[in-house]
C-alpha positions in Angstrom: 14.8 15.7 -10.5 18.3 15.8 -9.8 20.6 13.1 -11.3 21.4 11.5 -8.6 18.0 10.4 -7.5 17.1 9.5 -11.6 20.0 7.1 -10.8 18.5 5.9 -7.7 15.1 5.0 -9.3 16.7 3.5 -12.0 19.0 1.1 -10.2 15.9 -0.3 -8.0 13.9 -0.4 -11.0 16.2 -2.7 -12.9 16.9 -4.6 -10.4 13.1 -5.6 -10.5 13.8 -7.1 -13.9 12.0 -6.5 -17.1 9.5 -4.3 -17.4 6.0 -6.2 -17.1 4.8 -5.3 -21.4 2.1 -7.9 -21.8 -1.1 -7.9 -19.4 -2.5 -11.0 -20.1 0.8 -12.7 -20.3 1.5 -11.6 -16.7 -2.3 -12.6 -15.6 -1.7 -15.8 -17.0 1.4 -16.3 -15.3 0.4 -15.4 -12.4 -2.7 -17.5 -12.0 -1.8 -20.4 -13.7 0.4 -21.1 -10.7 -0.2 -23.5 -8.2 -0.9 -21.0 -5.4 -2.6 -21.4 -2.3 -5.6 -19.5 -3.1 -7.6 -19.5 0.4 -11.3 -17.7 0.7 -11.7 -13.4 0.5 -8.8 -13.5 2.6 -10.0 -11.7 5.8 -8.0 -13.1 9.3 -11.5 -13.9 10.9 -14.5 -11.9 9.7 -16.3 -13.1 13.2 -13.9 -11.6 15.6 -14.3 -8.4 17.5 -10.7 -8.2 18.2 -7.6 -10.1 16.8 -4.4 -11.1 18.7 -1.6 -11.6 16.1 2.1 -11.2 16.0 3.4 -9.2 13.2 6.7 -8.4 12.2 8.3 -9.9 15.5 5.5 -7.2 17.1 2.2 -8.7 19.0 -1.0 -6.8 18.4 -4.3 -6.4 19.5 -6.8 -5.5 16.5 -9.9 -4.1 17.2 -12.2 -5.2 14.1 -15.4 -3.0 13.5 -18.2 -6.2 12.8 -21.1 -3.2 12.7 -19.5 -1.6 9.7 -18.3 -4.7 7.8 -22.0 -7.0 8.4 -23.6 -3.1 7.1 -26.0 -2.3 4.1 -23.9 1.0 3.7 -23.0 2.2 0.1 -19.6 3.5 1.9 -17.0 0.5 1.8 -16.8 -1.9 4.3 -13.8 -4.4 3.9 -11.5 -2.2 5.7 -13.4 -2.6 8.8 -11.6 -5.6 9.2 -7.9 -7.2 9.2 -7.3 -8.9 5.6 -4.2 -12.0 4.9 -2.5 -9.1 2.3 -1.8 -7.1 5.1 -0.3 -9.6 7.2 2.3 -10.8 4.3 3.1 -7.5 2.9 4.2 -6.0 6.9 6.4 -9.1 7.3 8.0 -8.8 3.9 8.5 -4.9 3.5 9.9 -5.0 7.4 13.0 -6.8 6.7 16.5 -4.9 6.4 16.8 -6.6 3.2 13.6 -5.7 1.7 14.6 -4.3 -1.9 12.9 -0.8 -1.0 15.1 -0.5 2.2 18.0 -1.9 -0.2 17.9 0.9 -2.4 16.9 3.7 -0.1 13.2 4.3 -0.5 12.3 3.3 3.2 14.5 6.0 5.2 13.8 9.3 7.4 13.6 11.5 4.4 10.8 9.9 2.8 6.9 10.1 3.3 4.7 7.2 2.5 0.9 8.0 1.8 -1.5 4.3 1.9 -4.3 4.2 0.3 -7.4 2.2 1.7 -5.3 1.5 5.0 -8.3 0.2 6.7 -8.7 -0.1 10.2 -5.8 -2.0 12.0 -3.1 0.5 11.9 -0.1 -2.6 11.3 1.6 -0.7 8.3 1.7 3.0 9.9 2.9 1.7 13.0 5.7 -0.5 12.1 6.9 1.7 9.3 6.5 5.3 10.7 9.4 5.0 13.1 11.9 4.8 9.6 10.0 7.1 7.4 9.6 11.2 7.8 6.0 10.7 7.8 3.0 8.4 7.3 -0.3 8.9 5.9 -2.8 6.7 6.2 -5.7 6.9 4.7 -9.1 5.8 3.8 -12.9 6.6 3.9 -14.1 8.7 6.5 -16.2 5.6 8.6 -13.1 3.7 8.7 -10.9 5.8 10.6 -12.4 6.4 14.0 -11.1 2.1 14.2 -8.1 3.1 12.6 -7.3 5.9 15.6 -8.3 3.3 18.6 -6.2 0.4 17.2 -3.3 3.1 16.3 -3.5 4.4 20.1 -3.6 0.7 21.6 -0.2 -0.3 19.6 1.2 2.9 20.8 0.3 2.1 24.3 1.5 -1.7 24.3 4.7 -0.6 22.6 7.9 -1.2 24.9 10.4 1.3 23.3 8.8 4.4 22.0 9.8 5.5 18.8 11.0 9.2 19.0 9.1 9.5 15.9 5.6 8.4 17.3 3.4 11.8 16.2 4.4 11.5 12.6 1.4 9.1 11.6 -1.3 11.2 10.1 -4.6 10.4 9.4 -6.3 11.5 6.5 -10.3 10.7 4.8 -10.0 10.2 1.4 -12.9 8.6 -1.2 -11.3 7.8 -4.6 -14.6 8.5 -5.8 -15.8 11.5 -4.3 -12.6 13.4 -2.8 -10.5 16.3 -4.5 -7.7 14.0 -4.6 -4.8 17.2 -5.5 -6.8 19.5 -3.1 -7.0 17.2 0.0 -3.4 16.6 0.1 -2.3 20.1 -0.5 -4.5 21.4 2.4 -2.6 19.3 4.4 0.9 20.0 3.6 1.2 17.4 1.1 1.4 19.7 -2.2 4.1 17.5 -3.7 2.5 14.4 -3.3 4.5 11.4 -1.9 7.5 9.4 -1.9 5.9 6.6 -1.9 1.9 5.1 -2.7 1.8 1.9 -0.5 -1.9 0.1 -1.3 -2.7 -3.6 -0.2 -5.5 -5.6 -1.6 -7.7 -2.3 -2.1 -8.8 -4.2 -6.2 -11.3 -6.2 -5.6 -13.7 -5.6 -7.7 -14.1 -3.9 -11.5 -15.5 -0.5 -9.6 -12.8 0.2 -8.1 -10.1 0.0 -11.2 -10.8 3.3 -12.4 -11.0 5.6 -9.5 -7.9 3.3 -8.1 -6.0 4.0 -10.9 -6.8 7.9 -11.4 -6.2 8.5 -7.5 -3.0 6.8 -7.8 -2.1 9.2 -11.1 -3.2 12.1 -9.2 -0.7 11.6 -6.6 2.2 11.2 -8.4 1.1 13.9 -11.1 1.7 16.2 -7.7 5.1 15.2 -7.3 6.1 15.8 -11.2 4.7 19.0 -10.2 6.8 20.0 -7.9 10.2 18.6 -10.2 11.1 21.9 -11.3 10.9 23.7 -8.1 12.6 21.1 -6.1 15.1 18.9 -8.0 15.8 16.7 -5.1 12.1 14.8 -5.5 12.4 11.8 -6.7 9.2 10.0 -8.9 6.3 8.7 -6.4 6.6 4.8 -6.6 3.4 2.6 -6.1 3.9 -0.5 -4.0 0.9 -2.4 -4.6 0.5 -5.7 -3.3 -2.5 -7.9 -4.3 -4.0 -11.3 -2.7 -5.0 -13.2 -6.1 -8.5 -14.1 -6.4 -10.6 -13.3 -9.7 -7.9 -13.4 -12.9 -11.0 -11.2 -14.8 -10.6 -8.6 -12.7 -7.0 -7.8 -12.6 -6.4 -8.3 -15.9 -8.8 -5.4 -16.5 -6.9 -3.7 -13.3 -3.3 -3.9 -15.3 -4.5 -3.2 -18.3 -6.3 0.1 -17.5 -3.2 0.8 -15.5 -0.6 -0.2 -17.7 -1.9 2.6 -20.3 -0.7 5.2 -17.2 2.1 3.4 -15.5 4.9 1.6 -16.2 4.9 -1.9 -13.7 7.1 -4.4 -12.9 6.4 -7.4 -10.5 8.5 -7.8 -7.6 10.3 -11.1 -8.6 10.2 -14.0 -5.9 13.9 -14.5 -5.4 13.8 -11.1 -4.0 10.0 -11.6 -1.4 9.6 -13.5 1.6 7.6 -16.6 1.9 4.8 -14.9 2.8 4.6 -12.9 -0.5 6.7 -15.0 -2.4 5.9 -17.3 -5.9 4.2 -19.8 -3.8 2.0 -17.8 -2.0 -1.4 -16.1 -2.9 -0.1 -12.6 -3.2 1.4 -10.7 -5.5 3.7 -6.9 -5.1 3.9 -5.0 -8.2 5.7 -1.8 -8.4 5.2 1.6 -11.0 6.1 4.5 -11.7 4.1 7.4 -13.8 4.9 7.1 -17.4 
């Protein structure tokens, strides 16, 4: 990595503030707050279709009520629009979002989201600034994803003269070859950025979470010797706070790969701000 873009990481990463070192000092913090803690945080679990404005943008999002009401073993919650989702557009939207500060949202950058569910809000108002997006997420999810994607394209005024740059991609964190899925599609040195919203819900899910997160940016070390321009992969996680059991055993299991800091309020919206129920942290590979 060359040392200009060592700099660049750097500089957004201490402008984060310290360095998150104690997991269930930050758990504590976190949920000893007077936050506004508010059910599972799906938008409305009973609707077929959802009319919202997000990011100054009105949408129509078609829910899949089959898949999410299912016995399946495959996942189900991204059959439907969740509250993190919402929040983190708004926030990571605006011009002075710290990400778009520092010059990780731009045209020479490729975000890859994990467990991007079914509305298609992320990959369509962030695709027009970035080189490429990838969204992904289990196979039975993304025929929803590709409807709703087609029906913002459609109701959009101005087209974006990036609008074929959203890819689509079926990935399991529990079954898929994580390094060999990406690199068949063009994707050898990973990302720029991992973007993941509310996808730790449960304890199953830390481990192949955290390893599929690892994978991805193990790719782009990979590739810093052959291409000194790469910057490290940063992981933009954001989190709706429900169970303090559960990620505490998240951060700790991926503290011991990642170093993390927690996006400090003075620098969020409301809507993801210290008040709120949601949380952004941000890490890098150790």
């Amino acid at each position: 990595m060359s040392q200009l873009h060592q700099m660049a990481t750097e500089d957004l990463l201490l402008a984060l503030g310290p360095e998150i070192e104690d997991v269930d000092e930050e758990t504590f913090d976190l949920f000893s707050q007077d936050r506004r803690l508010d059910g599972l945080g799906m938008l409305d679990p009973k609707a077929s279709e959802i009319d919202i404005t997000v990011a100054g943008r009105d949408f129509t999002i078609k829910q899949s009520l089959g898949i999410l009401n299912s016995s399946s073993d495959s996942g189900t919650t991204g059959a439907v629009l969740w509250k993190t989702s919402v929040a983190f557009a708004n926030w990571i939207i605006k011009p002075e979002n710290i990400l778009m500060q520092h010059g990780f949202l731009d045209g020479n950058k490729t975000i890859l989201e994990l467990g991007c569910g079914s509305s298609g809000i992320l990959p369509h108002i962030l695709a027009s600034r970035m080189q490429e997006y990838v969204a992904t997420d289990q196979q039975h999810i993304l025929k929803t994803l590709k409807a709703n994607l087609v029906t913002h394209a459609a109701a959009q005024i101005t087209k974006s003269k990036k609008a074929d740059n959203i890819r689509i991609l079926a990935l399991d964190w529990e079954t898929s070859d994580v390094s060999l899925t990406l690199t068949s599609n063009g994707l050898a040195s990973g990302a720029d950025i991992i973007v993941a919203c509310d996808c730790i819900y449960n304890y199953a899910l830390i481990e192949p979470f955290t390893q599929t997160c690892a994978e991805i940016c193990r790719m782009r070390t990979a590739h810093h010797g052959e291409d000194g321009h790469l910057r490290p992969t940063v992981c933009v996680l954001a989190q709706h706070l429900r169970q303090p059991e559960v990620f505490d055993e998240w951060l700790d299991r991926f503290m011991r790969g990642f170093r993390v800091w927690r996006v400090p309020g003075d620098v969020l919206s409301t809507e993801v701000g210290e008040e709120s129920e949601f949380v952004v942290h941000l890490a890098v590979l150790r």
